[in-house]
C-alpha positions as CSV (number, residue, x, y, z in Angstrom):
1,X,86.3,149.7,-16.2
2,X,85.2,148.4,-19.5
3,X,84.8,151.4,-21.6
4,X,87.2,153.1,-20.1
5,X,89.5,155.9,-22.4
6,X,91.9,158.3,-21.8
7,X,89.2,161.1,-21.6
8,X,88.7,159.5,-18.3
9,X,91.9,160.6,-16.8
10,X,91.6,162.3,-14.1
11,X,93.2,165.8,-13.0
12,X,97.0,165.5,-13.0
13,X,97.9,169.0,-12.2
14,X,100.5,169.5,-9.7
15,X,101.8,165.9,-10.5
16,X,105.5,164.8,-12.2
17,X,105.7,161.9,-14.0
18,X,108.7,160.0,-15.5
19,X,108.3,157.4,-18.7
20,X,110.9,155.8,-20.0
21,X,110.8,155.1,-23.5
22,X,108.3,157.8,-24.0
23,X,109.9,158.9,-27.6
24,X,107.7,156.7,-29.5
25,X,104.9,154.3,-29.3
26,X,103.2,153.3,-25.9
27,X,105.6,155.4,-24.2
28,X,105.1,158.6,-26.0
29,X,101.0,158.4,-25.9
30,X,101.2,157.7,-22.3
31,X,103.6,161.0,-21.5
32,X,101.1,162.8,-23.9
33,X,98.1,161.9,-22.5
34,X,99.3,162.8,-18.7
35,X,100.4,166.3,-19.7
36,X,97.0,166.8,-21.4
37,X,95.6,166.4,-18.2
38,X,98.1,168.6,-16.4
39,X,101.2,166.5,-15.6
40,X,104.7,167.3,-16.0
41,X,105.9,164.6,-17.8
42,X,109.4,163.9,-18.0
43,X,110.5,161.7,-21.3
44,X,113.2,159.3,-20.4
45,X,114.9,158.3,-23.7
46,X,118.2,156.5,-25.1
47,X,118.8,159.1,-28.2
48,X,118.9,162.6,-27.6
49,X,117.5,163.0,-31.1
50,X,114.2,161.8,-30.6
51,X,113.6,162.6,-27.4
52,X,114.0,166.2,-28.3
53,X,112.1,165.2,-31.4
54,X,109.2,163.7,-29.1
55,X,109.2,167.0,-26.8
56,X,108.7,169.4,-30.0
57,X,105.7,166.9,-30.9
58,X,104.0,166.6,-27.8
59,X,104.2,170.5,-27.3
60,X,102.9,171.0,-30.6
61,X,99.7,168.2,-29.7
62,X,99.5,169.4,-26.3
63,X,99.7,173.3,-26.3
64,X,101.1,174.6,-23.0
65,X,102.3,171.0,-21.8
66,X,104.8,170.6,-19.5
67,X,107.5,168.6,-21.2
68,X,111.3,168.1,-20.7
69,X,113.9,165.5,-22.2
70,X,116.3,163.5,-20.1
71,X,118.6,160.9,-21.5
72,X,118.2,157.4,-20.1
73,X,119.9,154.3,-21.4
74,X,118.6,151.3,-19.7
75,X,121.4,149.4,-21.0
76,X,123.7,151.3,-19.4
77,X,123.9,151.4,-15.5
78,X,125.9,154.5,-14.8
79,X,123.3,155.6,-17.4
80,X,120.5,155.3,-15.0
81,X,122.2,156.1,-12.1
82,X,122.8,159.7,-14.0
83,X,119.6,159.9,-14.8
84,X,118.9,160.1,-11.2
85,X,121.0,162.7,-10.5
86,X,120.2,164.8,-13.1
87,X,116.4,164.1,-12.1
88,X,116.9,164.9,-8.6
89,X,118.3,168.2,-9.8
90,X,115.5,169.1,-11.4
91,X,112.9,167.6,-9.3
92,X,112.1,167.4,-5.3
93,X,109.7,164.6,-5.6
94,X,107.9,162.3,-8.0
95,X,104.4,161.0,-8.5
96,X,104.2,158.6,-11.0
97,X,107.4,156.6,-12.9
98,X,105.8,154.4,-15.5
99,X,108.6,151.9,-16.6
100,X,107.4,151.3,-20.4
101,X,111.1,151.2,-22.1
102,X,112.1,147.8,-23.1
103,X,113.3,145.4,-26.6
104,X,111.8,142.0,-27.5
105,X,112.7,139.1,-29.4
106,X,116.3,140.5,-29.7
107,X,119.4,138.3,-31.3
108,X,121.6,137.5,-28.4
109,X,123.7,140.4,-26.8
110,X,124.9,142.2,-23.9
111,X,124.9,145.4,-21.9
112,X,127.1,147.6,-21.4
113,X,127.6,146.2,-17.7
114,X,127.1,142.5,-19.6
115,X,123.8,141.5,-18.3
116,X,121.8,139.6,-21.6
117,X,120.3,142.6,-23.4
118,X,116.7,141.7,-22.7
119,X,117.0,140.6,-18.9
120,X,119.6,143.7,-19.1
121,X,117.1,146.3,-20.5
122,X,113.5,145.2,-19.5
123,X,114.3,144.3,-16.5
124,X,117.0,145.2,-14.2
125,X,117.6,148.8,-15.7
126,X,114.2,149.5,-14.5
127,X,114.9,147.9,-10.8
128,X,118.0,150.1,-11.0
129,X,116.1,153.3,-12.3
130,X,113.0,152.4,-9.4
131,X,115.4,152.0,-6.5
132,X,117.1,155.3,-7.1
133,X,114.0,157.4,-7.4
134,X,112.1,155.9,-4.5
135,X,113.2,158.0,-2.5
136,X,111.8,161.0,-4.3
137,X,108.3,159.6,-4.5
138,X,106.2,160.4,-1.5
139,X,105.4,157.3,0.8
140,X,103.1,159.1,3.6
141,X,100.5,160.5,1.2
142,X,98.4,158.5,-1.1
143,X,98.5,158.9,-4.7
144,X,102.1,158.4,-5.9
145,X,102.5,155.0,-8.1
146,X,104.8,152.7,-10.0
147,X,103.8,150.6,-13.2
148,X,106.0,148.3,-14.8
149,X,105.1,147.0,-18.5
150,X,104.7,143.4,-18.7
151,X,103.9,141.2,-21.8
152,X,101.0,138.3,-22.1
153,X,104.3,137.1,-23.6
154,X,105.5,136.5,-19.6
155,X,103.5,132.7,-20.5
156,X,106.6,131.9,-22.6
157,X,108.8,131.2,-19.3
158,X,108.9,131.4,-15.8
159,X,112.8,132.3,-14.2
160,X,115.8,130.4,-14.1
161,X,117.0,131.5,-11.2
162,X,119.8,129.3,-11.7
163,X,121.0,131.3,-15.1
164,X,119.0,134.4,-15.1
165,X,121.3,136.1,-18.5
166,X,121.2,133.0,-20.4
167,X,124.7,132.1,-20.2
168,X,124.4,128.9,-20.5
169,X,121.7,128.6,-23.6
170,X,119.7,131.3,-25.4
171,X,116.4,131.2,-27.0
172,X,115.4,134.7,-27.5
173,X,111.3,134.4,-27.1
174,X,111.6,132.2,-24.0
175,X,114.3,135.1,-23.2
176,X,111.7,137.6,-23.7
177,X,108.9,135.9,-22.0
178,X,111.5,135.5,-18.9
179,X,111.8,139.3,-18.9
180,X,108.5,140.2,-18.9
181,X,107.6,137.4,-16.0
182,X,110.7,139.3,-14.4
183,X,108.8,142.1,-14.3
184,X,105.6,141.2,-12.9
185,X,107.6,139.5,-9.8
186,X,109.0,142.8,-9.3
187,X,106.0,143.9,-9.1
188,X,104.8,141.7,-6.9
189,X,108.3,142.3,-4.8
190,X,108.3,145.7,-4.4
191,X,104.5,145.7,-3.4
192,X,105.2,143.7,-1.0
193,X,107.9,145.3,0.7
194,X,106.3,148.7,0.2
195,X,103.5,147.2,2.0
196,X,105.8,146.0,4.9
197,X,107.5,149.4,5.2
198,X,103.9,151.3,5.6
199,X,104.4,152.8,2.2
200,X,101.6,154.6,0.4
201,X,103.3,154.2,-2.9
202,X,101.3,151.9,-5.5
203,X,103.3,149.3,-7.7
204,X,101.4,147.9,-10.2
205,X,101.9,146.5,-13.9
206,X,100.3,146.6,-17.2
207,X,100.7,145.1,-21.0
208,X,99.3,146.9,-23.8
209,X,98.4,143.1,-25.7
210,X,98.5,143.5,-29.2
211,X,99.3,147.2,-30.3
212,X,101.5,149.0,-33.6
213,X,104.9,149.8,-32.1
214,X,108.3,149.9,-33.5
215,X,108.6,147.2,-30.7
216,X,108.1,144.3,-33.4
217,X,110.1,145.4,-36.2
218,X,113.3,146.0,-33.8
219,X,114.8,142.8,-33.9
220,X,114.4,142.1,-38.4
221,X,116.0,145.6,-38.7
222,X,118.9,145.5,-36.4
223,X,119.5,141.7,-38.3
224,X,118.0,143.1,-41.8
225,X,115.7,140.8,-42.8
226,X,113.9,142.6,-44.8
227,X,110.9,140.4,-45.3
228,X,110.2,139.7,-41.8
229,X,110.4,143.6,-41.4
230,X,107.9,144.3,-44.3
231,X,105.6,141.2,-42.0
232,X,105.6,142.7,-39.2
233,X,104.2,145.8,-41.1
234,X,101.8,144.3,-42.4
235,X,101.0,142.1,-39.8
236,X,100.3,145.6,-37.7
237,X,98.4,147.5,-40.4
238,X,96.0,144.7,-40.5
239,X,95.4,142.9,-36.6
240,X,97.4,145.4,-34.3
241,X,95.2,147.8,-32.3
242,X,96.7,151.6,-32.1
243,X,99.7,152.9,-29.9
244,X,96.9,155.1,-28.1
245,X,94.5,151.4,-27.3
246,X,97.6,149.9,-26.4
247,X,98.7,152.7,-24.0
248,X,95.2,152.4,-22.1
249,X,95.8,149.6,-19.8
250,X,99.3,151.7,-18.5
251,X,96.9,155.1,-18.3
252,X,94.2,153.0,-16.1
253,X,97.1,151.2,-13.5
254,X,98.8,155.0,-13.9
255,X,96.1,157.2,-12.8
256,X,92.7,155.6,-11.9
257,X,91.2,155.7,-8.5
258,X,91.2,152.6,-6.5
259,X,94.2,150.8,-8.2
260,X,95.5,147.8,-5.5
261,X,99.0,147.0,-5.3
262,X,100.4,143.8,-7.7
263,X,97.0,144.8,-10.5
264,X,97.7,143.5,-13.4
265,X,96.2,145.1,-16.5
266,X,95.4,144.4,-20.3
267,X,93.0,145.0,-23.2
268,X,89.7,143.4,-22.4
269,X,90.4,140.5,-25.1
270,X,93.7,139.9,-24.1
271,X,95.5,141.3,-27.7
272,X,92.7,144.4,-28.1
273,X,90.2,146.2,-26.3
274,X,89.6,148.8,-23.1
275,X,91.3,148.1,-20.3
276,X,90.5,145.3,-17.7
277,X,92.3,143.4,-14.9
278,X,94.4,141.0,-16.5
279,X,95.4,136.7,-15.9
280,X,98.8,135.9,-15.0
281,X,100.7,133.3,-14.7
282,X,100.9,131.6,-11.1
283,X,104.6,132.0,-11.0
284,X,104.4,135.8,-11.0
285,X,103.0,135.9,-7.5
286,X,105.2,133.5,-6.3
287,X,107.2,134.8,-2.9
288,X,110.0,132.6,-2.9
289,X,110.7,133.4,-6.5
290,X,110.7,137.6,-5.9
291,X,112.6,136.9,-2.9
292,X,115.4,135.0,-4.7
293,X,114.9,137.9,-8.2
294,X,115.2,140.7,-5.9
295,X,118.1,139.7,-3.9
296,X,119.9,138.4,-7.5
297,X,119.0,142.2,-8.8
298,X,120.3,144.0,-5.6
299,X,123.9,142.2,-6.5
300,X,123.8,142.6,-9.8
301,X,122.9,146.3,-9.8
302,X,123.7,147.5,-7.0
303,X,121.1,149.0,-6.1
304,X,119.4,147.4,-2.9
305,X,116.4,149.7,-1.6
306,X,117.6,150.2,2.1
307,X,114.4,151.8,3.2
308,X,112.5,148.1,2.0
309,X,113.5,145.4,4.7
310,X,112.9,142.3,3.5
């Protein structure tokens, strides 16, 4: 594993993949790199505008990829629910959904169905958007696989189950750290019940550690404090490792043989580096605690997986 690059993806032909929040950053290397190697990669994105901007690029990197734009607004459930649709319009069947999209570090808020914007976003739009297209992806034949994007940032808090949208205080890191460890007991969760339905389908989850996104500089634009903004540039330019490192530890859990369900994987030096099997906090496994987050996310959304008993 160490060492290992996106030239050692293997085939992808004949394989659809979705990523959400593919128009930039992590999200866009990862969609590029599958179609290099023969996928068609659908690029799940919130503006239409550079989504079909992020289509005309990849084509023009990629010659010959097969590309298409759907909107998706994890903020938004009848968004995702759409999405769906619209997917399963276009698509019998999926391989690979790599749920990248997310926000960090944001000022309080709310969605538009008023979960807190980063429990909201990063977490249950993707349970929402995973639970609707589970059906499409192929559980009596190996190779079809989930990854969630997680954050060495999931140290910063494990759940309150008792206030899981921060009504009743809000401290946006701890916030952030919440929805990342959110994340990786979804993972956990859904491997589990995949495993307890016979399921072939492989969940597992991935953080990119230290890498030059827009991620960072979100939060000082939307509040325009310029200074922090010009930081954050800077703070990239000199320590951050590339979009395309930082994409590598997704590739690997996406598409490299022998992958277990509930992997965890990061840069080999936790903020930099190829990609390895990655710590996590003890709470993340914890089955009493995806119990409890995937019964709270079934009422919240919705959406309640009836081929996954408990």
């Amino acid at each position: 594993m160490p060492g290992w690059n996106a030239r050692n993806i293997p085939d992808q032909s004949g394989r659809t993949a979705v990523v959400t929040g593919a128009n930039s950053g992590i999200g866009y290397v990862s969609a590029r790199e599958l179609a290099r190697r023969g996928a068609s990669v659908v690029l799940a994105c919130r503006s239409a505008a550079r989504g079909h901007a992020a289509v005309v690029r990849l084509r023009a990197e990629v010659p010959g990829a097969k590309a298409e734009f759907v909107p998706l607004d994890l903020a938004d459930l009848a968004s995702v629910r759409e999405f769906a649709q619209e997917y399963g319009r276009r698509h019998r069947r999926l391989d690979l959904l790599v749920n990248n999209a997310g926000v960090m570090a944001l000022p309080y808020g709310r969605t538009a169905d008023g979960f807190e914007t980063q429990f909201g976003v990063n977490h249950l739009g993707h349970f929402a958007l995973t639970g609707l297209l589970l059906p499409l992806l192929p559980a009596d034949v190996p190779g079809a696989r989930i990854v969630n994007l997680s954050s060495g940032f999931h140290v910063l808090g494990d759940l309150d189950h008792a206030d899981l949208n921060s009504e009743h205080g809000y401290r946006r890191w701890v916030a952030y750290g919440r929805s990342k460890t959110a994340n990786l007991l979804f993972t956990h969760e859904l491997s589990r019940r995949l495993a307890a339905a016979g399921s072939a389908v492989v969940t597992a989850a991935a953080h990119p550690g230290y890498a030059a996104t827009n991620l960072q500089g979100a939060a000082p634009r939307q509040e325009g404090r310029k200074a922090a903004v010009r930081l954050v540039a800077a703070g990239n330019a000199l320590f951050a490792q590339s979009a395309a490192a930082g994409a590598l530890p997704t590739l690997y859990a996406a598409t490299a043989p022998g992958v277990r369900p509930d992997e965890f994987f990061g840069p080999r030096f936790a903020m930099w580096g190829a990609p390895v099997r990655s710590w996590r906090a003890k709470w993340t496994t914890d089955d009493a605690s995806g119990e409890r987050l995937w019964a709270a996310s079934g009422k919240l959304t919705g959406v309640t997986y009836p081929s996954l008993a408990p």
